[in-house]
C-alpha positions in Angstrom: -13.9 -1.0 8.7 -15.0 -4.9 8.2 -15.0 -4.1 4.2 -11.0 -3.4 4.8 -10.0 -7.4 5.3 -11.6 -7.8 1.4 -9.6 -5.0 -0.3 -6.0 -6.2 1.7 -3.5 -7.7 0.1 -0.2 -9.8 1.2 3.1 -11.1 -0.4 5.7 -12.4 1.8 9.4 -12.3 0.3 12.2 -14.6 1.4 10.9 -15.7 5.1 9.0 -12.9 5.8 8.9 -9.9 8.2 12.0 -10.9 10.8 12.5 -7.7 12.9 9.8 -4.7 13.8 10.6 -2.3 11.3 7.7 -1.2 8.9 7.7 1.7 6.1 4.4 2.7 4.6 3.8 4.9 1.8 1.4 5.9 -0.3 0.0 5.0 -4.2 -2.3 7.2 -5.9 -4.4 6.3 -9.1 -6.5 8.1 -11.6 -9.4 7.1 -13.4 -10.7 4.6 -10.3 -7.0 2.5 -10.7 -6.7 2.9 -14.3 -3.8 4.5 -14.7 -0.7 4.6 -12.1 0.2 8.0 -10.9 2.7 7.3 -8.8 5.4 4.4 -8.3 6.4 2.9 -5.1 10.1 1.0 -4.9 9.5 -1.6 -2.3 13.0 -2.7 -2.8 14.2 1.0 -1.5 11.6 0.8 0.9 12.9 -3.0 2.2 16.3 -1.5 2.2 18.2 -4.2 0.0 16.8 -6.9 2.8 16.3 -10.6 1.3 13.3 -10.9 3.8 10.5 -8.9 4.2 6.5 -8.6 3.5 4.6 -6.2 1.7 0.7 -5.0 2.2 -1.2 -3.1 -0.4 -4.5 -2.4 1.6 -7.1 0.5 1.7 -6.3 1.7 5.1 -8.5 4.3 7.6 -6.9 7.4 5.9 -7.2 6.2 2.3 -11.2 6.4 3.5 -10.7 9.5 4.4 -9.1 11.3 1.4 -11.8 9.3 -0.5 -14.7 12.1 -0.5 -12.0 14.6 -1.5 -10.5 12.4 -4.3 -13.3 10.7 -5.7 -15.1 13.5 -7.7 -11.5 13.7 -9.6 -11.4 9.9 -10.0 -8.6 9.4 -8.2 -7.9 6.7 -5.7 -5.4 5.7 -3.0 -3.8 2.9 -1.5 -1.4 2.3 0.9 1.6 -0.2 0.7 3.4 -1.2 3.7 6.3 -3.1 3.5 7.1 -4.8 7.3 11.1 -5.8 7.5 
């Protein structure tokens, strides 16, 4: 879990997070991040909202799919987007 903070990242739109409300979904690769195999609309995700942050981060069960993935070089991230 300490290799998670290196692989995180953060962009903060407008002011930033101002309620509670957080969406996560998921973005799948192929060829070890190669080539895109699925899109994720943060601004459907942020709900037309002017503020908001967004987090692209290996989380726990990106780990976990990892052993299942891997021998078909595909990878996963997750991207959160906290409104």
């Amino acid at each position: 879990m300490p290799a998670a903070g290196c692989v995180a990242h953060e962009h903060v739109v407008g002011l930033g997070p101002t309620g509670l409300g957080e969406v996560s979904q998921r973005q799948y690769y192929m060829f070890f991040g190669l080539l895109n195999l699925t899109e994720v609309n943060v601004q459907n995700l942020a709900s037309n909202l002017t503020s908001y942050s967004i987090e692209t981060e290996y989380a726990f069960t990106d780990f976990l799919l990892m052993p299942f993935f891997l021998p078909l070089t595909v990878t996963t991230r997750t991207v959160t987007v906290k409104t």
